[in-house]
C-alpha positions as CSV (number, residue, x, y, z in Angstrom):
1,X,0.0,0.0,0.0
2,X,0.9,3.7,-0.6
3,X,1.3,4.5,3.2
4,X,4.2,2.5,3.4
5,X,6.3,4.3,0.7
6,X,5.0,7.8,2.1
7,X,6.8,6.1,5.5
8,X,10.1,5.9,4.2
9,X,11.5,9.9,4.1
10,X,10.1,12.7,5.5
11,X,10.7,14.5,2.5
12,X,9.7,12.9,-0.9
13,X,12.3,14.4,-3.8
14,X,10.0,15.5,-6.7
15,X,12.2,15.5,-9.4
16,X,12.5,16.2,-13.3
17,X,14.9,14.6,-15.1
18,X,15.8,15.9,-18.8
19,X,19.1,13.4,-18.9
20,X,18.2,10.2,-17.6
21,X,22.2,9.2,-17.9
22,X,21.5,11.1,-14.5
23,X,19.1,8.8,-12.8
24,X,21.3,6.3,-11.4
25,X,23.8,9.1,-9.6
26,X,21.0,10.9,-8.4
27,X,19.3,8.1,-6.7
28,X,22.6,7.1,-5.1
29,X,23.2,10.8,-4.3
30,X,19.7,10.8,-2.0
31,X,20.7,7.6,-0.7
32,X,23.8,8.8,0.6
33,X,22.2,11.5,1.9
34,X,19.7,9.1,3.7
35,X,16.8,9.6,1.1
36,X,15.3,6.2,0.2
37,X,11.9,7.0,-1.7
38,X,11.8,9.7,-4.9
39,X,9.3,10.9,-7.3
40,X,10.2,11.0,-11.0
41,X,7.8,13.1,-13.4
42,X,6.3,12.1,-16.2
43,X,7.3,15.5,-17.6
44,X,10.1,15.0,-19.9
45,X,10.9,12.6,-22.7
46,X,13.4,10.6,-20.9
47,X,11.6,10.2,-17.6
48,X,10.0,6.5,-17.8
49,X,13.8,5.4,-19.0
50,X,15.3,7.1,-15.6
51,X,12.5,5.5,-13.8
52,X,13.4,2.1,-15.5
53,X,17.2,2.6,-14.2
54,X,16.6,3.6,-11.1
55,X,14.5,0.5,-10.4
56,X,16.7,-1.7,-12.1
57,X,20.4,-0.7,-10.8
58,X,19.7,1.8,-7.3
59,X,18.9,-0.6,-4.1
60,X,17.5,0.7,-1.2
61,X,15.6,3.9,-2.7
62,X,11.8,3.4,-4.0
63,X,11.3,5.3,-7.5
64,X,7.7,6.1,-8.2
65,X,5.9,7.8,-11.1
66,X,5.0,11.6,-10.9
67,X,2.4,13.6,-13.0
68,X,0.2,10.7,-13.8
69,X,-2.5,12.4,-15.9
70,X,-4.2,9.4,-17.9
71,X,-4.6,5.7,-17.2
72,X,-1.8,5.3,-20.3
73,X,0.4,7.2,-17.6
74,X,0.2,4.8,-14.8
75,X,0.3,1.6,-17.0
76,X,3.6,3.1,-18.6
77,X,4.4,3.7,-15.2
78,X,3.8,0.2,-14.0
79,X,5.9,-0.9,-16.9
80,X,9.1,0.9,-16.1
81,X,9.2,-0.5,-12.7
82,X,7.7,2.1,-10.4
83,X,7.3,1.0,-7.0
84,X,4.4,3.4,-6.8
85,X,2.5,6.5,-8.9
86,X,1.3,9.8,-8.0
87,X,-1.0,12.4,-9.9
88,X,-1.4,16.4,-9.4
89,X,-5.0,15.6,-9.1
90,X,-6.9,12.9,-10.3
91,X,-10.2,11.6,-12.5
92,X,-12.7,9.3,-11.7
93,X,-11.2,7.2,-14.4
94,X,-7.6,7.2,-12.5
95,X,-9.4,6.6,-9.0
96,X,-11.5,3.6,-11.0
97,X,-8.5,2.5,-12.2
98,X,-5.9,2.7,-9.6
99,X,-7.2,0.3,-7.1
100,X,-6.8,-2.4,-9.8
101,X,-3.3,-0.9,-10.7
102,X,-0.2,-3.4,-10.3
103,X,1.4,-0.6,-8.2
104,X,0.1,2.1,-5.2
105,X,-1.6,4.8,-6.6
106,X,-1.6,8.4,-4.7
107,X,-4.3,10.7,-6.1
108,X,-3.9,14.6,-5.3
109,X,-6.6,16.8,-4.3
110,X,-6.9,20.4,-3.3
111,X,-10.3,20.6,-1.7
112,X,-12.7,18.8,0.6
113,X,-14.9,17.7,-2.5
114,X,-11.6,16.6,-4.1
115,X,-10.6,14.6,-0.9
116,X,-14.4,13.6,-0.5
117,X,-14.3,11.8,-3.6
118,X,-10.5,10.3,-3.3
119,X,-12.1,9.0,0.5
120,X,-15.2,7.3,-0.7
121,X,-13.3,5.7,-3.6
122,X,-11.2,4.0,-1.2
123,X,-8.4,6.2,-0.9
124,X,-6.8,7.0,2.7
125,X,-4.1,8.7,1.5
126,X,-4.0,11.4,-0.9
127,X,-1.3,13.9,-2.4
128,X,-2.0,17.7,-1.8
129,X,-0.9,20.1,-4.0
130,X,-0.3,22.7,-4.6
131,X,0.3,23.2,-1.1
132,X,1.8,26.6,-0.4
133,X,-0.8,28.5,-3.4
134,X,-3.6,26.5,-2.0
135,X,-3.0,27.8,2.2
136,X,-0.5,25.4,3.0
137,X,-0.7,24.4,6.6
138,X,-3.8,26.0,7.8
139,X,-5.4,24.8,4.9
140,X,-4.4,21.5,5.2
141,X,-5.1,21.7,9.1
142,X,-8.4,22.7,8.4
143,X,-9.0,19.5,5.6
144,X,-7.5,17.1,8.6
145,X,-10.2,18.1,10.7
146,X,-13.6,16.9,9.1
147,X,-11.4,13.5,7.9
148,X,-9.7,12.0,10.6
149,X,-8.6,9.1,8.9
150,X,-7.0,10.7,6.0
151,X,-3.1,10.8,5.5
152,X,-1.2,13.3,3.1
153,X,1.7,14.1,1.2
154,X,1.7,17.8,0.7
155,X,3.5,19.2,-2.3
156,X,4.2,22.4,-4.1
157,X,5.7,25.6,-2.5
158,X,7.5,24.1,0.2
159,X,11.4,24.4,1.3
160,X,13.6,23.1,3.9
161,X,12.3,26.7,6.2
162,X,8.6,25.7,5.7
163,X,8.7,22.0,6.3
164,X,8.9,21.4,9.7
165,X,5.7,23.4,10.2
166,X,3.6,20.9,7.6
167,X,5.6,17.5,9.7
168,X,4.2,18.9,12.7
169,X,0.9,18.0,11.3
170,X,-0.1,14.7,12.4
171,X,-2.0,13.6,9.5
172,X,1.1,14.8,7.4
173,X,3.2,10.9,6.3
174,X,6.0,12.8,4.1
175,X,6.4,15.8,2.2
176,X,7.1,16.0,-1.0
177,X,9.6,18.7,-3.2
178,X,12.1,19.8,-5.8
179,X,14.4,21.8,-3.6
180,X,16.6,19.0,-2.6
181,X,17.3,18.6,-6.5
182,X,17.6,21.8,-7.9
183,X,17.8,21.8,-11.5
184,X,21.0,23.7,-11.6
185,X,22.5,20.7,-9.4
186,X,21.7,18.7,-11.6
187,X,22.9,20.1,-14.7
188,X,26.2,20.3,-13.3
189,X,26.7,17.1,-12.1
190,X,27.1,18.5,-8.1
191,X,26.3,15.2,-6.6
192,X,27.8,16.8,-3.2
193,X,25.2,19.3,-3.2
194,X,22.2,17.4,-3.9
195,X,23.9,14.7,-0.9
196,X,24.0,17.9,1.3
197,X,20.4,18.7,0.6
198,X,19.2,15.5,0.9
199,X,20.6,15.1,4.3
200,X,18.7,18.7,6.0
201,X,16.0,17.3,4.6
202,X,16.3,13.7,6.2
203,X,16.4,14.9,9.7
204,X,13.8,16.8,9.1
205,X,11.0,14.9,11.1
206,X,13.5,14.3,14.4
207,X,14.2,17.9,14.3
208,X,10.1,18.7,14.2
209,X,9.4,17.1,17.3
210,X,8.9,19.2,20.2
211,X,10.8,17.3,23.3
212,X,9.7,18.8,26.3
213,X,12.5,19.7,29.0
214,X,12.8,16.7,32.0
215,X,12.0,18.2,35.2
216,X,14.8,19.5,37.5
């Protein structure tokens, strides 16, 4: 199930690869830095092939399949060897179609009718996005409220400075963004840098958790 891949980091890389010579020192780069789940986009040519190496050649990090738009999406995706697939938002045909899916399928949702619908298809966890445009954490406090049992995986508009505030939430499993993999890191190869970000952002949920003081 979803949930346990949304376990595994408390940040979620969101990346876009345009290389996917990349993919394999990328994935080794988050591990390193104590990463072990990622989201590739479906956004560029190359993507399903970086998603194919990763699965293929990078133990100990779960790849999974970003941007799912169509049903043709997340059957290409199951093809590639994703361990899992997430969409921006999400059709009735994609929630239909997703609980027969070969793979965990995360829908995204922005609203309470969005995450009304994802609930009563059968679908506790869901992605929300775009966080930061849509209120961020007092929106998302305010959605948690009415639906106790939902879990999410906020997205969009979020740094390393902002993301202790959304794990604070307890309905928040992970958190997913593109900071730790900036695109100019990328481009230049600076494994070191993407390592460096990788590690701030693994820590994240220990350093997010209020420990009260012991008595004197």
């Amino acid at each position: 199930m979803i949930e346990r891949f949304l376990r595994l980091s408390p940040v979620m890389p969101v990346v876009t690869i345009e290389d996917p010579d990349l993919a394999c020192d990328l994935a080794q780069a988050l591990l390193r830095g104590g990463i072990r789940v990622v989201e590739v986009t479906l956004r560029t040519p190359g993507a399903l092939h970086a998603i194919e190496t990763i699965a293929r050649n990078v133990s100990g990090i779960e790849v999974g399949a970003g941007t799912v738009r169509t049903v043709a999406d997340l059957r290409a995706a199951e093809n590639a060897g994703a361990s899992f697939a997430v969409s921006p938002g999400t059709t009735a045909t994609l929630l239909a179609e997703g609980v027969r899916a070969r793979i965990p399928y995360l829908p995204g949702i922005a609203t309470a009718s969005e995450l009304m619908v994802s609930l009563a298809a059968g679908y506790e966890c869901v992605k929300f996005f775009p966080a930061g445009p849509s209120g961020g954490v007092a929106t998302l406090e305010a959605l948690a409220a009415p639906f106790p049992s939902a879990r999410f995986c906020p997205t969009g508009g979020i740094t390393q400075a902002s993301l202790s505030s959304y794990l604070q939430l307890p309905a928040v499993l992970c958190v997913g963004g593109s900071w730790i993999t900036p695109s100019e890191a990328l481009a230049a190869r600076d494994w070191g840098r993407i390592e460096a970000l990788a590690a701030a952002a693994a820590t994240a949920r220990t350093m997010s958790v209020h420990r009260p003081e012991s008595p004197a």
